[in-house]
C-alpha positions in Angstrom: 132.1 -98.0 -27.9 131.3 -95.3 -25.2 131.9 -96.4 -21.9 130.2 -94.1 -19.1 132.4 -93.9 -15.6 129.5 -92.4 -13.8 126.2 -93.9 -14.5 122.7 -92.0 -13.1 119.6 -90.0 -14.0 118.4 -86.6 -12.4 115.1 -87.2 -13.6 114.8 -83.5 -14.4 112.1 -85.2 -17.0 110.1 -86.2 -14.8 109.4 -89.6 -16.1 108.0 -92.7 -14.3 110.4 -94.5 -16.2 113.9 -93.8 -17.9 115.8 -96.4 -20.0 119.8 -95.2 -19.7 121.4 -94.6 -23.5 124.7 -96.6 -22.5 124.4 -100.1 -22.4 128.2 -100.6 -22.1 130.2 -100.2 -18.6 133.6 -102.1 -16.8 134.1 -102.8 -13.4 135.0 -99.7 -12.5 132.2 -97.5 -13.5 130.3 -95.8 -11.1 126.1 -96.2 -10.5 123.9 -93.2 -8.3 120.8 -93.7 -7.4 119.0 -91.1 -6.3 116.4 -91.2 -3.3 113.1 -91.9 -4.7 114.7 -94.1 -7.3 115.5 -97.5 -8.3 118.4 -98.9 -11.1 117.4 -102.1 -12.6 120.2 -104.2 -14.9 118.5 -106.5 -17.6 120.5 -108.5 -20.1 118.2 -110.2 -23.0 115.2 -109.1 -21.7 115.6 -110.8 -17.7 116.7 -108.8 -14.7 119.5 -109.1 -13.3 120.2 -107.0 -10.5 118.1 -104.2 -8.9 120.0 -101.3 -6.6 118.0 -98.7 -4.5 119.5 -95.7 -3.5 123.0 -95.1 -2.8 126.4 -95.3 -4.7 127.5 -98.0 -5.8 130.7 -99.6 -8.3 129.7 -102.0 -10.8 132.0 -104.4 -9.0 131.7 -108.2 -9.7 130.6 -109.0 -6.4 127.9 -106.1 -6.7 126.4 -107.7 -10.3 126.2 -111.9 -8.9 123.0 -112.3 -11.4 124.9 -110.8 -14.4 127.9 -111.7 -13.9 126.3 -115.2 -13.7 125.1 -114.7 -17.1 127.3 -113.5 -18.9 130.1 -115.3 -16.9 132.2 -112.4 -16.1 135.9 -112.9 -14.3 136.1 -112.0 -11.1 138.8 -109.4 -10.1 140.2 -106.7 -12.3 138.8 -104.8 -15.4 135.9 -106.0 -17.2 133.9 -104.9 -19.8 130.1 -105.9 -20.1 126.8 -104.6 -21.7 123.3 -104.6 -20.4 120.2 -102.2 -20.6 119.5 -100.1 -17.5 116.5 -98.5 -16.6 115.9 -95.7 -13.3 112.0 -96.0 -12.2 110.9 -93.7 -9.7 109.1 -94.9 -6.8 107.8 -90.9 -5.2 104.2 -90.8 -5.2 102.8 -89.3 -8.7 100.4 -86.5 -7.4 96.9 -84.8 -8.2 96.4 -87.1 -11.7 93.0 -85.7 -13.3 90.3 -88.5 -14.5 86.6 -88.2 -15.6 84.6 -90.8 -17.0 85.0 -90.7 -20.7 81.0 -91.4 -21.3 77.5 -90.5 -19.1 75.9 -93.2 -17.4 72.4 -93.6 -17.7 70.9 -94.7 -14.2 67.3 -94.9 -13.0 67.3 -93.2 -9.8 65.6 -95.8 -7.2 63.3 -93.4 -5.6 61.4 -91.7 -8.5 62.0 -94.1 -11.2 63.4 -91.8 -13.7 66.3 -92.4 -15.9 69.8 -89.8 -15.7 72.3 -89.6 -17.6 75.4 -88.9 -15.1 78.9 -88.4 -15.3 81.8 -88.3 -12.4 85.1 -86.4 -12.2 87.7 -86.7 -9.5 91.7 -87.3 -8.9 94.0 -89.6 -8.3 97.9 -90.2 -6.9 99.6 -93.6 -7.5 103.5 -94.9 -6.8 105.7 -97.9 -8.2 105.8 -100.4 -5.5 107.5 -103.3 -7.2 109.6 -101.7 -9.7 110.6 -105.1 -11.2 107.1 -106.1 -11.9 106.0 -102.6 -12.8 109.0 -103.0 -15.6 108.2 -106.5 -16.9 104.7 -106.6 -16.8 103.8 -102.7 -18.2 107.1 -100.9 -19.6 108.3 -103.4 -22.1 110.7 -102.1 -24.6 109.4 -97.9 -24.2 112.3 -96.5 -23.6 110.4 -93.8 -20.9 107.2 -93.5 -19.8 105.4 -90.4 -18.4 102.7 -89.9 -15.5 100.2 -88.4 -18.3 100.3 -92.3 -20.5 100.2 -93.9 -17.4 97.1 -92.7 -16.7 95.5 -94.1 -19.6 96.4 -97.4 -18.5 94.4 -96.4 -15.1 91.3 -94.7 -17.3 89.5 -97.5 -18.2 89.8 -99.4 -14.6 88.2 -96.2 -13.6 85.6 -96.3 -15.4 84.6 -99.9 -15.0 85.0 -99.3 -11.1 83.3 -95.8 -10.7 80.2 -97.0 -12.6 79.7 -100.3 -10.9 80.6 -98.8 -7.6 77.7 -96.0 -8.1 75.5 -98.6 -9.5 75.9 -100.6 -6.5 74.8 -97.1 -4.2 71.4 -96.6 -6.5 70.5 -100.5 -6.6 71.4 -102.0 -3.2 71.8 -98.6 -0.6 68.4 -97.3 -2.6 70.6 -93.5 -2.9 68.9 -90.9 -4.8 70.7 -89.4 -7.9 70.1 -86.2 -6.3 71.8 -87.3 -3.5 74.8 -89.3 -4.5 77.2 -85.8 -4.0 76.8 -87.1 -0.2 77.9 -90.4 -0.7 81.0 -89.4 -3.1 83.8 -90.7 0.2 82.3 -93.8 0.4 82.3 -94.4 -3.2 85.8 -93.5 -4.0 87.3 -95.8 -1.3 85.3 -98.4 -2.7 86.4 -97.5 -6.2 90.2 -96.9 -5.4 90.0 -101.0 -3.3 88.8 -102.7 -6.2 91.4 -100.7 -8.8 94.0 -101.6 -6.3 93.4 -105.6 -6.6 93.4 -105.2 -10.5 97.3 -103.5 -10.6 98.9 -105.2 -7.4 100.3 -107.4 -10.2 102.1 -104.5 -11.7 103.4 -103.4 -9.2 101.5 -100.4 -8.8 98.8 -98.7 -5.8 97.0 -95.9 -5.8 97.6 -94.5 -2.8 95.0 -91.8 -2.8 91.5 -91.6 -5.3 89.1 -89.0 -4.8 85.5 -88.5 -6.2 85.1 -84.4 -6.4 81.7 -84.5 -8.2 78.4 -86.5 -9.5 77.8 -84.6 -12.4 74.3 -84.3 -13.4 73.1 -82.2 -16.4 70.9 -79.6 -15.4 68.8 -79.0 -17.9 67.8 -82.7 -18.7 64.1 -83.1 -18.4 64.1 -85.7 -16.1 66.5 -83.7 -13.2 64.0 -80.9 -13.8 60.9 -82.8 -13.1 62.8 -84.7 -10.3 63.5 -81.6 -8.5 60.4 -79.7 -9.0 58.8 -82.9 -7.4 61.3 -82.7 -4.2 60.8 -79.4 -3.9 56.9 -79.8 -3.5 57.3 -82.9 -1.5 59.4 -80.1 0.9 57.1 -78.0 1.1 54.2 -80.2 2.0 56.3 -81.1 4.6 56.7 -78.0 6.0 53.1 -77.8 6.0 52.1 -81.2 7.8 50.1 -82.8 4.8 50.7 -85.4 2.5 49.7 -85.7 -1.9 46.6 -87.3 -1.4 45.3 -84.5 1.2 46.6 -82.2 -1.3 44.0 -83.4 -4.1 41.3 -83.3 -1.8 41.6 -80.0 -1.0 41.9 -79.6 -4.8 38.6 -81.0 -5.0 37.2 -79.0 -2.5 38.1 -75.3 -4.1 36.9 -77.1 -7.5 33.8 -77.8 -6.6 33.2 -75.0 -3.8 33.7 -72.5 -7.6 31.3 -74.4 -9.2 28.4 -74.9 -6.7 27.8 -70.8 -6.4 28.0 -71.7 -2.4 24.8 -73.4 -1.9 25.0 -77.1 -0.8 28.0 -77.0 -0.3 29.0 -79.6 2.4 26.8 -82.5 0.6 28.2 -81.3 -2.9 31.8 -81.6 -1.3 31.6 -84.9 0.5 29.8 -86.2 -2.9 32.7 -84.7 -4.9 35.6 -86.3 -2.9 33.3 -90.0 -2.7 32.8 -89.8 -6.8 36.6 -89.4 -7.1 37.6 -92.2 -5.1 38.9 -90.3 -2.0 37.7 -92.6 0.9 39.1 -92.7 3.9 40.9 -90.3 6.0 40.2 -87.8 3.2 36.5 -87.9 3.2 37.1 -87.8 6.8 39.2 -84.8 6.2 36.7 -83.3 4.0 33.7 -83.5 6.6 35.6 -82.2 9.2 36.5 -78.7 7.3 33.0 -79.1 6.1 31.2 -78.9 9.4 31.9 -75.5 10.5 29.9 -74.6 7.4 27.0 -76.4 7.5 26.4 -75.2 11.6 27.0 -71.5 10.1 24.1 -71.8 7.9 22.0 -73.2 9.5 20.3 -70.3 11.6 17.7 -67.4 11.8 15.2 -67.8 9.4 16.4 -70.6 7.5 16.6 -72.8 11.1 12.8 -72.6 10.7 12.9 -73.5 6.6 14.6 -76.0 7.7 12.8 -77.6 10.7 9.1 -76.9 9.7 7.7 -79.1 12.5 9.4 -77.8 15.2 8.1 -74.1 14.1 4.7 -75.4 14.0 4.7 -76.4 17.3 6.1 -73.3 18.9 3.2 -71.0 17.5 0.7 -73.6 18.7 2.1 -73.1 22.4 2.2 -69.2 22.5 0.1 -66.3 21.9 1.0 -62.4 21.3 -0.2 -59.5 23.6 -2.3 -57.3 21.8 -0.8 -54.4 23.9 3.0 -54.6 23.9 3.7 -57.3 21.1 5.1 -59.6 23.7 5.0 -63.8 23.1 3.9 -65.3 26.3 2.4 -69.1 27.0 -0.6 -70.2 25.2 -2.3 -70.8 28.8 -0.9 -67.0 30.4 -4.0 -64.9 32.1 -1.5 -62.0 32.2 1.7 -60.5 30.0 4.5 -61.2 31.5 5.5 -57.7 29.5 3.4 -55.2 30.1 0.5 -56.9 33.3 -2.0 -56.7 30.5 -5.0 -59.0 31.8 -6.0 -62.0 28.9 -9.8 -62.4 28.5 -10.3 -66.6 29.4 -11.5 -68.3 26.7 -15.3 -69.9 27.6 -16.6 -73.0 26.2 -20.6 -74.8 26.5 -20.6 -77.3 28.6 -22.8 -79.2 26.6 -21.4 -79.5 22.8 -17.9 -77.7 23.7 -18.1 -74.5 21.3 -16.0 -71.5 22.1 -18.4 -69.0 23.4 -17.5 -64.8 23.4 -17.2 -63.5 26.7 -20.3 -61.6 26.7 -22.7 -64.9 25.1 -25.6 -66.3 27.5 -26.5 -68.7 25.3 -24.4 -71.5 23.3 -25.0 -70.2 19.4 -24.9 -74.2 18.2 -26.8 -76.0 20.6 -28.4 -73.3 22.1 -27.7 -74.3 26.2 -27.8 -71.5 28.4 -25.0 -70.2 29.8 -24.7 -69.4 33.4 
């Protein structure tokens, strides 16, 4: 039987836990624990006494639980056995985790179903090295950082996919636009780990989110974006999707008519596909300027036969200059060119020449 006189670990290992090979020791041996450390005793499998840093002497009065147990004299020399184990309490730094599969989510916005994954890191300490001991370490005789964090992978990936679920369903947060969310998420991630492992003594002290991984080439993040990046650009220009399709419309049909009829054939075009509305509304107003710039010259008279009618009834030309003056004008207005005045019979009312001295229908003289 080896006995030890100086009993202590420099962790140069860096484990998380580290089970001492001598189990053997007397009253006089020696115990260093190291800052960042704590020495626990266990005999069959209970503590017995726990030491945090400093130097101590396996003294009687500085074992009461084991000596208790195994009924140890007090006073001189005396040899004992128990299992000793150093776990460090320093914070365990920058631990990498990912989710091990994608989640598929249906983004709350656009309704269409991603498959995303999340990466991040994580730091952690021993707060109760007792329970951390009893309730995780069993009979391993170390254990690293690196197996730790298996035991923390699959709270992580339960809590990470709940916590983004909860940001799509309830908040109503875009996939797209989760990466602005990713603080909120992790604290909400790292509070619900840290009621799970309180029990084992254990906190995470520090749990970051670094990325919402979305694949890029997935149909569905392609469409997605291609329709936010329209939707930003019809912003930009002060119009919405519906105004979009009527203007659509409007180039469709404005092709097809050859340009003639063209603010009927428009209006009719937008009613026949159900845009009513503001967008008819829309469609009548661009339509206007087109109708008054066609309507003019020539055509005004094509258009308006009455009113053209009644114009040539009202004037008459000089034979001279060309000029249009009143029906009723005795001179041009142009040129001074007299107009002969018309003469009548006063007896049946025929239109005489200017030179007749007798009515040629009723025959009246004419004075």
């Amino acid at each position: 039987m080896q006995l030890y006189d100086f009993i202590e670990y420099t962790n140069e290992e860096k484990c998380l836990v580290y089970k001492h090979p001598c189990q053997d020791f007397n009253t006089m041996t020696k115990l260093i624990v190291r800052e960042g450390q704590v020495a626990i005793f266990l005999k069959n499998g209970t503590i017995c006494d726990v030491f945090q840093p400093g130097r101590y002497q396996l003294s009687t009065e500085n074992l009461p639980l084991l000596r208790k147990i195994m009924s140890i004299p007090t006073g001189g020399e005396s040899t004992f056995s128990a299992e000793v184990y150093f776990i460090s309490t320093v914070h365990v730094m920058s631990l990498k985790w990912g989710t091990a599969s994608a989640m598929e989510l249906q983004d709350p916005l656009y309704k269409v179903i991603v498959k995303v994954g999340a990466c991040g890191e994580a730091s952690f300490r021993i707060l109760d090295a007792a329970a951390f001991l009893i309730n995780l370490v069993g009979t391993h005789a170390s254990v690293e950082p690196h197996e730790l964090m298996r035991f923390f992978r699959s709270y992580i990936n339960m809590y990470i996919k709940a916590a983004v679920s909860q940001a799509i369903t309830h908040d109503r947060v875009s996939i797209l636009e989760l990466n602005s969310h990713l603080t909120a998420i992790a604290e909400s991630v790292r509070g619900d780990i840290n009621k799970k492992i309180e029990r084992d003594g254990l906190s995470i002290t520090y749990f970051a989110l670094e990325n919402i991984m979305i694949p890029e080439d997935d149909p569905s993040v392609v469409r997605l974006k291609d329709s936010l990046s329209k939707r930003a650009d019809m912003d930009i220009l002060g119009y919405n999707y519906r105004e979009e399709r009527s203007f659509d419309v409007m180039d469709s049909v404005a092709e097809n008519s050859g340009g003639s009829g063209i603010p009927g054939t428009i209006v009719g075009a937008g009613i026949g596909l159900g845009v009513a509305g503001s967008v008819a509304q829309t469609v009548k107003e661009i339509a206007r300027p087109i109708s008054e710039s066609t309507v003019t010259g020539a055509s005004a008279s094509a258009a308006d036969p009455i009113s053209a009618q009644e114009k040539s009834e009202t004037t008459k030309v000089c034979p001279k200059c060309g000029a249009s003056v009143g029906l009723r004008a005795k001179f041009c207005s142009e040129c001074g060119n007299s107009f002969p005045t018309k003469r009548f019979c006063p007896n049946c009312g025929t239109e005489l020449s200017p030179t007749a001295k007798f009515c040629s229908e009723c025959g009246e003289k004419i004075l």
